[in-house]
mmCIF file of the protein (N, C-alpha, C, O) and its ligand, coordinates in Angstrom:
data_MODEL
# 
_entry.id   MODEL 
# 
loop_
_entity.id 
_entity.type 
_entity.pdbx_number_of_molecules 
1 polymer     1 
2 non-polymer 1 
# 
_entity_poly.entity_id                      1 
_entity_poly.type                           'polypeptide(L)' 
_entity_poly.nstd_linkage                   no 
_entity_poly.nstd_monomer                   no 
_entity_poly.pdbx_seq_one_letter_code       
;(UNK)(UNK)(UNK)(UNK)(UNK)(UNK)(UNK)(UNK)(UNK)(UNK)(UNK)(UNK)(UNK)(UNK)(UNK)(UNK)
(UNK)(UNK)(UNK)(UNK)(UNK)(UNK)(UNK)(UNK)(UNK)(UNK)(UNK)(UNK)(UNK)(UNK)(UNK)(UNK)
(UNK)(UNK)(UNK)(UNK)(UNK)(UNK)(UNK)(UNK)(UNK)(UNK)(UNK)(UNK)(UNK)(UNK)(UNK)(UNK)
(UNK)(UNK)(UNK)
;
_entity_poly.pdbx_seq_one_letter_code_can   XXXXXXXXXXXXXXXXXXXXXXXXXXXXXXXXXXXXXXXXXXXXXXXXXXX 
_entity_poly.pdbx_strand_id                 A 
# 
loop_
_entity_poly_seq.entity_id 
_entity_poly_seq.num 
_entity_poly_seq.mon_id 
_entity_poly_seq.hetero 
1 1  UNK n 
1 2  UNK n 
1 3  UNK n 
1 4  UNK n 
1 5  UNK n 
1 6  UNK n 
1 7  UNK n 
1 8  UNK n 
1 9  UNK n 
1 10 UNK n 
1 11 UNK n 
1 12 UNK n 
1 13 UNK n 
1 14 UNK n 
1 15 UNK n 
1 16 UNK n 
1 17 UNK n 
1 18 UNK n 
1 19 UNK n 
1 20 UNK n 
1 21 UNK n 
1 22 UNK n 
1 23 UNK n 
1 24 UNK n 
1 25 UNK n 
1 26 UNK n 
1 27 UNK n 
1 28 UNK n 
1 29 UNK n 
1 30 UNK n 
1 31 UNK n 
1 32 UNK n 
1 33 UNK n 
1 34 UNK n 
1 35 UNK n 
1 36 UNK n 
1 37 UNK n 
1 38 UNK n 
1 39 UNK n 
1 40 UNK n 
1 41 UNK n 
1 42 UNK n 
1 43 UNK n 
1 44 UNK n 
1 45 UNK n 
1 46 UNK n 
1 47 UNK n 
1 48 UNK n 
1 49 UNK n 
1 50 UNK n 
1 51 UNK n 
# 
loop_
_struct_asym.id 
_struct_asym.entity_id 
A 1 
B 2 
# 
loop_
_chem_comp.id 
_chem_comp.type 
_chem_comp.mon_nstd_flag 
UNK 'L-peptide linking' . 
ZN  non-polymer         . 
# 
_pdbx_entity_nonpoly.entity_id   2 
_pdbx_entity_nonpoly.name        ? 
_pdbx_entity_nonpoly.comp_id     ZN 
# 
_pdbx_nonpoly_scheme.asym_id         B 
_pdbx_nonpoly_scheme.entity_id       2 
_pdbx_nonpoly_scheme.mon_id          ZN 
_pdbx_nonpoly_scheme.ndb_seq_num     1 
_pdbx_nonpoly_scheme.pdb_seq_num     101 
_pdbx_nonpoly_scheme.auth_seq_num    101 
_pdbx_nonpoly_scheme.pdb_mon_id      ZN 
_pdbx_nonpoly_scheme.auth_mon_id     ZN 
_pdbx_nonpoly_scheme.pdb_strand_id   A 
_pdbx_nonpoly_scheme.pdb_ins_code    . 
# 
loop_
_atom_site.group_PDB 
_atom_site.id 
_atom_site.type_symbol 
_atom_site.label_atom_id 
_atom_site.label_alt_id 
_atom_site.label_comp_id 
_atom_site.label_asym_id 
_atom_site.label_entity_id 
_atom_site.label_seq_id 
_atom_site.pdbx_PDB_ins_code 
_atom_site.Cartn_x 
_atom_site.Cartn_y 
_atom_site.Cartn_z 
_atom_site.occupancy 
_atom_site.B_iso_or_equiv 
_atom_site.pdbx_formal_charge 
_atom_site.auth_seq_id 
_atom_site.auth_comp_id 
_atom_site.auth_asym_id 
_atom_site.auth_atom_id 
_atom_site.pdbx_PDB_model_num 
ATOM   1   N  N  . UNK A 1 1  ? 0.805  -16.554 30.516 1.00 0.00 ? 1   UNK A N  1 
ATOM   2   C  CA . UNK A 1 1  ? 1.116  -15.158 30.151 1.00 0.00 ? 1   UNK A CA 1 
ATOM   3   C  C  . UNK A 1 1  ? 2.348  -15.093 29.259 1.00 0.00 ? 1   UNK A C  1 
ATOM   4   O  O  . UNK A 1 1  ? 3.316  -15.810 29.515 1.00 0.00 ? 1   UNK A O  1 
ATOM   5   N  N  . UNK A 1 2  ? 2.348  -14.315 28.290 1.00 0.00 ? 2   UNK A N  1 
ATOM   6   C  CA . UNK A 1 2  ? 3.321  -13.937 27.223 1.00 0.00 ? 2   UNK A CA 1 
ATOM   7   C  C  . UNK A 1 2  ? 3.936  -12.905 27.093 1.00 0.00 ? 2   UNK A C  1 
ATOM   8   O  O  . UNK A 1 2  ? 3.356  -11.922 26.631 1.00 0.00 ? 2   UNK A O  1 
ATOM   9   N  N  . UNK A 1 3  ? 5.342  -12.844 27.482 1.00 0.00 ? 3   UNK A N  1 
ATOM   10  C  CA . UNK A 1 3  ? 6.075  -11.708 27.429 1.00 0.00 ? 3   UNK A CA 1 
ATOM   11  C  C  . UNK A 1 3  ? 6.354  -11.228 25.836 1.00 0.00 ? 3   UNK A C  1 
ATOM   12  O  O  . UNK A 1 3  ? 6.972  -10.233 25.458 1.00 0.00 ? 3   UNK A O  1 
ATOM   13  N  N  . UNK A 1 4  ? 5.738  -12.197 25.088 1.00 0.00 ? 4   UNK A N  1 
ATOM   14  C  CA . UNK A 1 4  ? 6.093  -11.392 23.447 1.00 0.00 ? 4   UNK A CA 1 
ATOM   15  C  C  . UNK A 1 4  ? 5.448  -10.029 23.625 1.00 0.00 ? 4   UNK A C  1 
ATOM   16  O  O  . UNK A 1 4  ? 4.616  -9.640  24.444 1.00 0.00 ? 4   UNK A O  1 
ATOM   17  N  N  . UNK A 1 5  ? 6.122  -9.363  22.542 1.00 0.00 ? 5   UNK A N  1 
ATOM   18  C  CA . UNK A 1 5  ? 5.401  -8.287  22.145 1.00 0.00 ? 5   UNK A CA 1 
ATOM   19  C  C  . UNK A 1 5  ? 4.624  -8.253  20.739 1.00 0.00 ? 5   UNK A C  1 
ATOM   20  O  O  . UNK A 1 5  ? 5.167  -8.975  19.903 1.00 0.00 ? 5   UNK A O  1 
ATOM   21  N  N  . UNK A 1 6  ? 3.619  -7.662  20.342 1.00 0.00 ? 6   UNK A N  1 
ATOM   22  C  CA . UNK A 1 6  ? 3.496  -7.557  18.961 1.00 0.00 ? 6   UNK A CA 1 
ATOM   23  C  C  . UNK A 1 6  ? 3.982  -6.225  18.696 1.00 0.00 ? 6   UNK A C  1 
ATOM   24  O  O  . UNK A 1 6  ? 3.869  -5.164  19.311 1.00 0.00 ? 6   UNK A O  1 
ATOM   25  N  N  . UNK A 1 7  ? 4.719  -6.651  17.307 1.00 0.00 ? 7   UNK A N  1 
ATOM   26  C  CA . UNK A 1 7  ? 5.306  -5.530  16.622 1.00 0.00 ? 7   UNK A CA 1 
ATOM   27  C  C  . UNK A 1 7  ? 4.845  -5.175  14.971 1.00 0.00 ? 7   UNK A C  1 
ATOM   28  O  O  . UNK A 1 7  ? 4.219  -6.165  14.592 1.00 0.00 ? 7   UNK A O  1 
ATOM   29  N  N  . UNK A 1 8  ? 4.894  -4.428  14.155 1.00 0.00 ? 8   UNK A N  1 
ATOM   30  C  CA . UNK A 1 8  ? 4.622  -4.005  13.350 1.00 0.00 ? 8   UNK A CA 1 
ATOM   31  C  C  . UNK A 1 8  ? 5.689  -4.461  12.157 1.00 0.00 ? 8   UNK A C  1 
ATOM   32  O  O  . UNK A 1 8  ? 6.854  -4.290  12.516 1.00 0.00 ? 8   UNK A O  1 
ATOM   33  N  N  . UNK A 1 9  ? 5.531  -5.056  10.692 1.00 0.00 ? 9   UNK A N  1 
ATOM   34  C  CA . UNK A 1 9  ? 7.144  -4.688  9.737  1.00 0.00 ? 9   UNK A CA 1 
ATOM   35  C  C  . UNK A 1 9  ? 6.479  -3.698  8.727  1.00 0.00 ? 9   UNK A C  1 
ATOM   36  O  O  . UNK A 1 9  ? 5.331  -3.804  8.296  1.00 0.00 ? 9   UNK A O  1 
ATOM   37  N  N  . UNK A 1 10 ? 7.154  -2.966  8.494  1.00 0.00 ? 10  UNK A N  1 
ATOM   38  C  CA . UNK A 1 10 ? 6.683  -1.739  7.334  1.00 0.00 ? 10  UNK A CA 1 
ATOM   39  C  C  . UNK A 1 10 ? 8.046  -1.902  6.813  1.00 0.00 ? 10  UNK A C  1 
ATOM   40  O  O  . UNK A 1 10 ? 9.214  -2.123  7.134  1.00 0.00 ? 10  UNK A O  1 
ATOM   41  N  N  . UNK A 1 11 ? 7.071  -1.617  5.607  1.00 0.00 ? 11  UNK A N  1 
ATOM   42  C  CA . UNK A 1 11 ? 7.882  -1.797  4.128  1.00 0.00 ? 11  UNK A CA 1 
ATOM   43  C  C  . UNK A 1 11 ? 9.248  -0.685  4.140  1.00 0.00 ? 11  UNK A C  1 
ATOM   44  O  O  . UNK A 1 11 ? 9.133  0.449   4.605  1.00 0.00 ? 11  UNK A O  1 
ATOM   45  N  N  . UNK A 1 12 ? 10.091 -1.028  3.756  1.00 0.00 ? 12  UNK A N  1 
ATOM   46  C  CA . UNK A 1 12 ? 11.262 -0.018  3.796  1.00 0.00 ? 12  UNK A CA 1 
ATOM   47  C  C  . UNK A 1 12 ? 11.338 0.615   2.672  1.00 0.00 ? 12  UNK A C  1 
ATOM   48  O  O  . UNK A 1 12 ? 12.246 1.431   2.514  1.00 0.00 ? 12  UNK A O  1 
ATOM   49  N  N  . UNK A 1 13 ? 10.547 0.409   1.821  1.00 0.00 ? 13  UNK A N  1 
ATOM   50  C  CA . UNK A 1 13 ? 10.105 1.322   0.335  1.00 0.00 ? 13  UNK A CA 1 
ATOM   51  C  C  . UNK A 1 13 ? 9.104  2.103   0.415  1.00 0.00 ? 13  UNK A C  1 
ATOM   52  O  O  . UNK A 1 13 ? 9.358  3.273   0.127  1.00 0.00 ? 13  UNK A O  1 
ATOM   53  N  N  . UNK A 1 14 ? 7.914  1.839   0.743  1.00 0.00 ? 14  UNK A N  1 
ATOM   54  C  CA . UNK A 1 14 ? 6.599  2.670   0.697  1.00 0.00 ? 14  UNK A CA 1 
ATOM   55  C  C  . UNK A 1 14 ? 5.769  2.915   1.757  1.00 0.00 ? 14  UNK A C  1 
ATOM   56  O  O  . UNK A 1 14 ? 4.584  3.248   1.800  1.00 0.00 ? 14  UNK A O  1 
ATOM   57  N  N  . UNK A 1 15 ? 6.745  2.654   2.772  1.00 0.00 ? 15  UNK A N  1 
ATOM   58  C  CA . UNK A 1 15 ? 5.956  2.473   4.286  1.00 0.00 ? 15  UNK A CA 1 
ATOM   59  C  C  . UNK A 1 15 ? 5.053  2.184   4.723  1.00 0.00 ? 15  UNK A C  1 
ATOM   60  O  O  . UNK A 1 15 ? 4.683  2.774   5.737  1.00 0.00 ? 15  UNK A O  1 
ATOM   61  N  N  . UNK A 1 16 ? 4.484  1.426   4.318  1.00 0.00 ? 16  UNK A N  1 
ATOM   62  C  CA . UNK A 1 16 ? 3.341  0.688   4.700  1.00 0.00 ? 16  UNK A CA 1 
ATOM   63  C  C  . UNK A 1 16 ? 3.135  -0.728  5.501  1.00 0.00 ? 16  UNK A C  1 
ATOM   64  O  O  . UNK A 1 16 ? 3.683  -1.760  5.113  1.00 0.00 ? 16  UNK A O  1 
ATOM   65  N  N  . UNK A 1 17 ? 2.482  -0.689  6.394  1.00 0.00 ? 17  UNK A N  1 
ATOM   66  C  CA . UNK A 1 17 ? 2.596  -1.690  7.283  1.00 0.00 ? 17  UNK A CA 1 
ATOM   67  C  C  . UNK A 1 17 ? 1.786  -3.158  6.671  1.00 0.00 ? 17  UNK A C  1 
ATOM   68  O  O  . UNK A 1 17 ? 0.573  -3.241  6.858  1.00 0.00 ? 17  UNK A O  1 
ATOM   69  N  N  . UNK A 1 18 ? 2.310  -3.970  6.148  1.00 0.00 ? 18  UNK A N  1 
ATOM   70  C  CA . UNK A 1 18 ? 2.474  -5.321  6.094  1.00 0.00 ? 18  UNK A CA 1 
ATOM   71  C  C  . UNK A 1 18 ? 1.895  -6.334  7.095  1.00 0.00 ? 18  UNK A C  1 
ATOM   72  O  O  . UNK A 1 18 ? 0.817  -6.926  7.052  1.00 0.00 ? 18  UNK A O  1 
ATOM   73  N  N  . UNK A 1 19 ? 2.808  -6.382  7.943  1.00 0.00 ? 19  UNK A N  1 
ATOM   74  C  CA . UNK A 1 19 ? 3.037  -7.221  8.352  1.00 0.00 ? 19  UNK A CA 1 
ATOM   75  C  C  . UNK A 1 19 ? 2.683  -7.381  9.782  1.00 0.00 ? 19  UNK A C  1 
ATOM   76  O  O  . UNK A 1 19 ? 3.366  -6.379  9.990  1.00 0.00 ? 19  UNK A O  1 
ATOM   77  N  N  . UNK A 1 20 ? 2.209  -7.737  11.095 1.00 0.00 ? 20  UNK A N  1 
ATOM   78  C  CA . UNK A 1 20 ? 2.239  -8.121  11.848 1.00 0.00 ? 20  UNK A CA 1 
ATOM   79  C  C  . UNK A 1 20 ? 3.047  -9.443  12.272 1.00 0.00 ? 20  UNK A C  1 
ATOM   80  O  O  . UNK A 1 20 ? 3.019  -10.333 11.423 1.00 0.00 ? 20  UNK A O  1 
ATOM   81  N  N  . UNK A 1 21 ? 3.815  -9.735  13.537 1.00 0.00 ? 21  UNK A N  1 
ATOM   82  C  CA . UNK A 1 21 ? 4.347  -10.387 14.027 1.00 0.00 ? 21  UNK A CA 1 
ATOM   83  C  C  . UNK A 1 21 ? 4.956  -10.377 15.506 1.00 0.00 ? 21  UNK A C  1 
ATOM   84  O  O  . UNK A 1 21 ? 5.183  -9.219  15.858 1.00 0.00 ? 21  UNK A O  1 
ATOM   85  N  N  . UNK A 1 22 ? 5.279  -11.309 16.452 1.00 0.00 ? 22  UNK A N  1 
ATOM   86  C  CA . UNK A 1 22 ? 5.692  -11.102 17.777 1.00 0.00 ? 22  UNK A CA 1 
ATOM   87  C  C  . UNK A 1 22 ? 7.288  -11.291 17.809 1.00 0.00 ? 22  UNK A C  1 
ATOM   88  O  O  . UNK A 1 22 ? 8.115  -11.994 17.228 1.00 0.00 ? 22  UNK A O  1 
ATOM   89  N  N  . UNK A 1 23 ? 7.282  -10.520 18.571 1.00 0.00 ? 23  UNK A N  1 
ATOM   90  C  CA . UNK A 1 23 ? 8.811  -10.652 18.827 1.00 0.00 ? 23  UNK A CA 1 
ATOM   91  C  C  . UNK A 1 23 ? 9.218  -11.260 20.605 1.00 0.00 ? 23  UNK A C  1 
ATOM   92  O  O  . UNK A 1 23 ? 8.540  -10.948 21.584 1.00 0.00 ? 23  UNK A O  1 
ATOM   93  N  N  . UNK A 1 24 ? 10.013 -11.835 20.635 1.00 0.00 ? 24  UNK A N  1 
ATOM   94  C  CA . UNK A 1 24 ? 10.196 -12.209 22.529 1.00 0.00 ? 24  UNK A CA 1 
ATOM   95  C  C  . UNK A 1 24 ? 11.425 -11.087 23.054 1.00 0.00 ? 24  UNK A C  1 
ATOM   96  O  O  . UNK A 1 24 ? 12.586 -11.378 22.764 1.00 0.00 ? 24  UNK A O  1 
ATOM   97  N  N  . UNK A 1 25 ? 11.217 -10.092 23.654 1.00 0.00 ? 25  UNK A N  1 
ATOM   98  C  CA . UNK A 1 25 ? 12.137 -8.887  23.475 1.00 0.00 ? 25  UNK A CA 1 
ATOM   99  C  C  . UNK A 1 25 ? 13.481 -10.168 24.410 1.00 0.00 ? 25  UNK A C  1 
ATOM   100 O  O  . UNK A 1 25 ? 14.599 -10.258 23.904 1.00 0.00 ? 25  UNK A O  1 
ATOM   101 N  N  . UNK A 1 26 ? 13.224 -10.815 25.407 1.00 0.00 ? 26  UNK A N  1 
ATOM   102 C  CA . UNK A 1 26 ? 14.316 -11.540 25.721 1.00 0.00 ? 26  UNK A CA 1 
ATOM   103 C  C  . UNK A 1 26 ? 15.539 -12.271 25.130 1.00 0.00 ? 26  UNK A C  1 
ATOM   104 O  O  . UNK A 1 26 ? 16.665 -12.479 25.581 1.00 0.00 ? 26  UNK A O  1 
ATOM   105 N  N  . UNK A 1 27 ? 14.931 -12.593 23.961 1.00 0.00 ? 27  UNK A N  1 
ATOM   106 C  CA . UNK A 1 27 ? 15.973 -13.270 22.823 1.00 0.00 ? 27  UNK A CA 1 
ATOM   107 C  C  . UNK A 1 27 ? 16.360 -12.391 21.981 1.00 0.00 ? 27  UNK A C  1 
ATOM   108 O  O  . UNK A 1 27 ? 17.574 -12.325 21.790 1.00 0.00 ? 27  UNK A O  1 
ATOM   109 N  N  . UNK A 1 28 ? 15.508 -11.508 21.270 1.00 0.00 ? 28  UNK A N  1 
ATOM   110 C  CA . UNK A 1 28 ? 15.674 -10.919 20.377 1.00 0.00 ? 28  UNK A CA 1 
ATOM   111 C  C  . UNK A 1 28 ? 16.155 -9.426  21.013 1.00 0.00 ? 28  UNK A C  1 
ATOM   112 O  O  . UNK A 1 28 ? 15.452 -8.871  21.857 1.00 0.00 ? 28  UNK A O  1 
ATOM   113 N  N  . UNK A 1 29 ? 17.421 -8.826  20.528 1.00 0.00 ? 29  UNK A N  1 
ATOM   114 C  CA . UNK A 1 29 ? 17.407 -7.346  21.107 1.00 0.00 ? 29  UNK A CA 1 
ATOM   115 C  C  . UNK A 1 29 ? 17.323 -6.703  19.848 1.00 0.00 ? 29  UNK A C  1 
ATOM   116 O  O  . UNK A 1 29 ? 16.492 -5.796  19.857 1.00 0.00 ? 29  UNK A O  1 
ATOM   117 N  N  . UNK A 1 30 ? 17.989 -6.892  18.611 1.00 0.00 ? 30  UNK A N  1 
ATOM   118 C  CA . UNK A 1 30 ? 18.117 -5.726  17.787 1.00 0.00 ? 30  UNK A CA 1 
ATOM   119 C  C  . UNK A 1 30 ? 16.970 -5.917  17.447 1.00 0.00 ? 30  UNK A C  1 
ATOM   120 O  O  . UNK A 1 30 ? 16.243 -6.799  17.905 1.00 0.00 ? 30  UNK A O  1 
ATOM   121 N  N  . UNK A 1 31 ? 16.544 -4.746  16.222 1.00 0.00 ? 31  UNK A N  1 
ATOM   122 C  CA . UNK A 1 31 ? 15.406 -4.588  15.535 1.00 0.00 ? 31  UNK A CA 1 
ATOM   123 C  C  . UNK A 1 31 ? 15.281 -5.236  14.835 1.00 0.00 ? 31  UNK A C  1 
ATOM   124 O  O  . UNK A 1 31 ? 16.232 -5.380  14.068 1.00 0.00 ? 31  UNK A O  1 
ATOM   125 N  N  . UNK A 1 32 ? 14.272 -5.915  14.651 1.00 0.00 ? 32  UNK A N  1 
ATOM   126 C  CA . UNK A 1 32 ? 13.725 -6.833  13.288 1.00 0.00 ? 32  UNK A CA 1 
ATOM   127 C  C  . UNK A 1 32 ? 13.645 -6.654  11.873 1.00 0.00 ? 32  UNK A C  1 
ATOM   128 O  O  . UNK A 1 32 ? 12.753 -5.940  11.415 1.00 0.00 ? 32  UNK A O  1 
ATOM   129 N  N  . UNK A 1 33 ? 14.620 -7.318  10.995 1.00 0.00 ? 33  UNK A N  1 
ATOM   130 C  CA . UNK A 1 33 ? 14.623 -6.698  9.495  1.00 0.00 ? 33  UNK A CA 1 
ATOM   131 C  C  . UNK A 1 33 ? 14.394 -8.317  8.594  1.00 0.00 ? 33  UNK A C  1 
ATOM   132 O  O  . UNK A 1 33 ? 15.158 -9.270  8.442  1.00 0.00 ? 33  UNK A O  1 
ATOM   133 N  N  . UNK A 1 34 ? 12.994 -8.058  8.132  1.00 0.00 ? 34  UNK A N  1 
ATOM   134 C  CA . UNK A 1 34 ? 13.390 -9.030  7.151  1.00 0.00 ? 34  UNK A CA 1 
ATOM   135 C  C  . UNK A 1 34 ? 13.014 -9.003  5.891  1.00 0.00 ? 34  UNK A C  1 
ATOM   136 O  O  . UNK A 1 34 ? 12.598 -7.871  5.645  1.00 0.00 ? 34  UNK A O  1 
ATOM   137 N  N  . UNK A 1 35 ? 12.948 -9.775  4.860  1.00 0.00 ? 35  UNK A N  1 
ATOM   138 C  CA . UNK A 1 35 ? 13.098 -9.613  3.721  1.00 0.00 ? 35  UNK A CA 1 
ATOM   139 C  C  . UNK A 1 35 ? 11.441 -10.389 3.184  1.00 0.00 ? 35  UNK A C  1 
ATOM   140 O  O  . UNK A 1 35 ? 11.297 -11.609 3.101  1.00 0.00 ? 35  UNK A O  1 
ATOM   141 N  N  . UNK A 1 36 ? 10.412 -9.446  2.894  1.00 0.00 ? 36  UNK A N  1 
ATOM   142 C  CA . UNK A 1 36 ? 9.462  -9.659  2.692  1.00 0.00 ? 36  UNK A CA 1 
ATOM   143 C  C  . UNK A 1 36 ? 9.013  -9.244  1.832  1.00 0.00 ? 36  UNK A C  1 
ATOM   144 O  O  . UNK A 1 36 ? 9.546  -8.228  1.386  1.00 0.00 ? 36  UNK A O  1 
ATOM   145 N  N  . UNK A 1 37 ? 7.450  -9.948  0.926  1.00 0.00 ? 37  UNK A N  1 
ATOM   146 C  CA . UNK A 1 37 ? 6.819  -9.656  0.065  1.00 0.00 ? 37  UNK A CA 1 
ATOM   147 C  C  . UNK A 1 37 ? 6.201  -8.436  0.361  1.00 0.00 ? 37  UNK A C  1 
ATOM   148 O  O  . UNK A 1 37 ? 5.614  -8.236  1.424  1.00 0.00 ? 37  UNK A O  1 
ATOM   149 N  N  . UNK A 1 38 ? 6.336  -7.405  -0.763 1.00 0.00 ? 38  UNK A N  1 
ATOM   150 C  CA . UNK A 1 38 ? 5.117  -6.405  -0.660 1.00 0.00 ? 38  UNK A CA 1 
ATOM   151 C  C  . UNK A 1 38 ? 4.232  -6.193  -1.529 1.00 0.00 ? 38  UNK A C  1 
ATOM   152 O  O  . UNK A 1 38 ? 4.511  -6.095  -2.724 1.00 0.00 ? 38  UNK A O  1 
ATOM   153 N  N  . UNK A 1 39 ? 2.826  -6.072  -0.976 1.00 0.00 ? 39  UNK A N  1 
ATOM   154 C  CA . UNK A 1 39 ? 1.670  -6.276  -2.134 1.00 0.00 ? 39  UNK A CA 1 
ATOM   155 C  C  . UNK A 1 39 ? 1.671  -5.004  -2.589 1.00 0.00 ? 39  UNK A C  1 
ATOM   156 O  O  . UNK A 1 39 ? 1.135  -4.722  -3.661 1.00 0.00 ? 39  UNK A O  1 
ATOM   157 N  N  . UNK A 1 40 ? 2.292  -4.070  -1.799 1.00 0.00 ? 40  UNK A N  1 
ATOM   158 C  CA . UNK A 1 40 ? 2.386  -2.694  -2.592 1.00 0.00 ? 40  UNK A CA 1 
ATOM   159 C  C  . UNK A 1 40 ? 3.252  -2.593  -3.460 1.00 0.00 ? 40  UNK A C  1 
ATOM   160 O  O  . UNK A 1 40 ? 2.965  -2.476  -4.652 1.00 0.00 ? 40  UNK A O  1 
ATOM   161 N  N  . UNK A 1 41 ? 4.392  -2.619  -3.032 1.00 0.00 ? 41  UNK A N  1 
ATOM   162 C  CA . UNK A 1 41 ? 5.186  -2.548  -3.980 1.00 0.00 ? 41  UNK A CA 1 
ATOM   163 C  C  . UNK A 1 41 ? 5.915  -3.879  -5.469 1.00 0.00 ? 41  UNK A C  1 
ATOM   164 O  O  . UNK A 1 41 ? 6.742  -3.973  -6.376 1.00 0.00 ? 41  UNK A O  1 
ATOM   165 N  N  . UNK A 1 42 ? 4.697  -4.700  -4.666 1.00 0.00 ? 42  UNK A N  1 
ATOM   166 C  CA . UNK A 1 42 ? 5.149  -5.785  -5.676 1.00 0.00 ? 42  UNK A CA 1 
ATOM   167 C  C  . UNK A 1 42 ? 6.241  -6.618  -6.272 1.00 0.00 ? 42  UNK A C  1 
ATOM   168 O  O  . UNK A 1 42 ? 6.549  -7.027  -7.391 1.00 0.00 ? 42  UNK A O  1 
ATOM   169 N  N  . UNK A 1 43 ? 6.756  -6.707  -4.881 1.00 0.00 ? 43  UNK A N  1 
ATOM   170 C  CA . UNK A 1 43 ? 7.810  -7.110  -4.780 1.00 0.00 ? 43  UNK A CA 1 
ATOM   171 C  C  . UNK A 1 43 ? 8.736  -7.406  -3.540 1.00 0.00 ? 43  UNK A C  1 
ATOM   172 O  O  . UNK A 1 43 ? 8.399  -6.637  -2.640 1.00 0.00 ? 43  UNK A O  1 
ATOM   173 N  N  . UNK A 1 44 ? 9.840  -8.273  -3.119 1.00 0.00 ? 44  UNK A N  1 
ATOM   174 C  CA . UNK A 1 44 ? 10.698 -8.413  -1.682 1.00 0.00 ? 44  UNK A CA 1 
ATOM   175 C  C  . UNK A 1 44 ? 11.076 -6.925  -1.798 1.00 0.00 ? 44  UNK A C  1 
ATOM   176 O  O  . UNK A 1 44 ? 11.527 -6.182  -2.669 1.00 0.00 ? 44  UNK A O  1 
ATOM   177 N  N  . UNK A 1 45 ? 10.597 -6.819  -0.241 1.00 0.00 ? 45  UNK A N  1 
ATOM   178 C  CA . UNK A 1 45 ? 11.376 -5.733  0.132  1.00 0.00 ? 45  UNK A CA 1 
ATOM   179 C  C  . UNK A 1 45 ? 11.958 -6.028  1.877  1.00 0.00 ? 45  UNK A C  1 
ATOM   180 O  O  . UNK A 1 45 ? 11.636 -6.945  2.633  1.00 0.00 ? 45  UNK A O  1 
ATOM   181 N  N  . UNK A 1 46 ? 12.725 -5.096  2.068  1.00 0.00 ? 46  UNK A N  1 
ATOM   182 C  CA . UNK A 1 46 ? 12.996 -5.064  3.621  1.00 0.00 ? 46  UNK A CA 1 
ATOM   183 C  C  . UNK A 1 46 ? 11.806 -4.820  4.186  1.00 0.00 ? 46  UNK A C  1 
ATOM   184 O  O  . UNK A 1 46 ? 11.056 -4.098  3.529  1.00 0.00 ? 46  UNK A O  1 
ATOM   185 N  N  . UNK A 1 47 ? 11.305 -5.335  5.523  1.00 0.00 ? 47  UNK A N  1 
ATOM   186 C  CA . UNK A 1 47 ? 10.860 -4.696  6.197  1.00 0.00 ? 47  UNK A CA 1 
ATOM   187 C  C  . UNK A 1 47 ? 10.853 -4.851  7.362  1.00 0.00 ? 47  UNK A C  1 
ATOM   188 O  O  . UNK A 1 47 ? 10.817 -5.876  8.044  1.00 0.00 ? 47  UNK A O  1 
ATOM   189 N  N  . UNK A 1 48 ? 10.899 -3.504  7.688  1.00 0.00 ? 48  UNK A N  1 
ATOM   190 C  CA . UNK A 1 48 ? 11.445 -3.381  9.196  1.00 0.00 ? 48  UNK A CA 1 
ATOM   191 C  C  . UNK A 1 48 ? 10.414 -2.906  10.393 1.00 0.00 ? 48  UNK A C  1 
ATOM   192 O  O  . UNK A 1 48 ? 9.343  -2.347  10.157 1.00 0.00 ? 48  UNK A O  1 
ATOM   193 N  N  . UNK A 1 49 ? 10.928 -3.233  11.786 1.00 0.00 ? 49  UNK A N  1 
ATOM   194 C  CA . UNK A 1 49 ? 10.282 -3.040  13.077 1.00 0.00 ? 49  UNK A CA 1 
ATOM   195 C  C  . UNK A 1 49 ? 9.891  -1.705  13.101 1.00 0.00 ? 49  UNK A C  1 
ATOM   196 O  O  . UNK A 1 49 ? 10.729 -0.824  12.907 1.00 0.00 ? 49  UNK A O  1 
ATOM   197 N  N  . UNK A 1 50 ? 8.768  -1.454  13.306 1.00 0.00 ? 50  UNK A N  1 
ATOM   198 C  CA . UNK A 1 50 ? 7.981  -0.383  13.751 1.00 0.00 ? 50  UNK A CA 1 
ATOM   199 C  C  . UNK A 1 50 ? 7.160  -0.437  14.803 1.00 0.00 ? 50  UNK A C  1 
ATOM   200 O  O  . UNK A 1 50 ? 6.797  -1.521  15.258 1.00 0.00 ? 50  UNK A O  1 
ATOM   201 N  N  . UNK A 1 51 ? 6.690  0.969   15.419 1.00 0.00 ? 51  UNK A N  1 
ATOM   202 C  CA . UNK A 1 51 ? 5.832  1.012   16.389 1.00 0.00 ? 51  UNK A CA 1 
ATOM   203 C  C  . UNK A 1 51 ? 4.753  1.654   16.178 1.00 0.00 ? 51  UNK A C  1 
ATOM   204 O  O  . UNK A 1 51 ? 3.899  1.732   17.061 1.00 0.00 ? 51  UNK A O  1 
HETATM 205 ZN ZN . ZN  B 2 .  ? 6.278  -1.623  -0.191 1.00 0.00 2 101 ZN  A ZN 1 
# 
């Protein structure tokens, strides 16, 4: 059994959800920001934890 969670990254430009990924809420507390490709916007952007 897996205490990850799956979480969402949306684009911090055009909001659009990207990305899927797990997070282990035990290690990790703040919100997840990282610096990712967007096929929308065509380009790195932030993107951040959503629900
Ligand atoms: Zn975007």
């Amino acid at each position: 059994m897996s205490q990850d969670n799956l979480i969402k990254l949306e684009c911090n430009e055009c909001h659009r959800l990207n990305y899927h990924t797990y997070r282990n809420k035990k290690k990790v507390k703040s919100r997840l920001e990282t610096k990712k490709h967007c096929k929308w916007c065509k380009k790195h952007t932030l993107h951040k934890e959503t629900k």
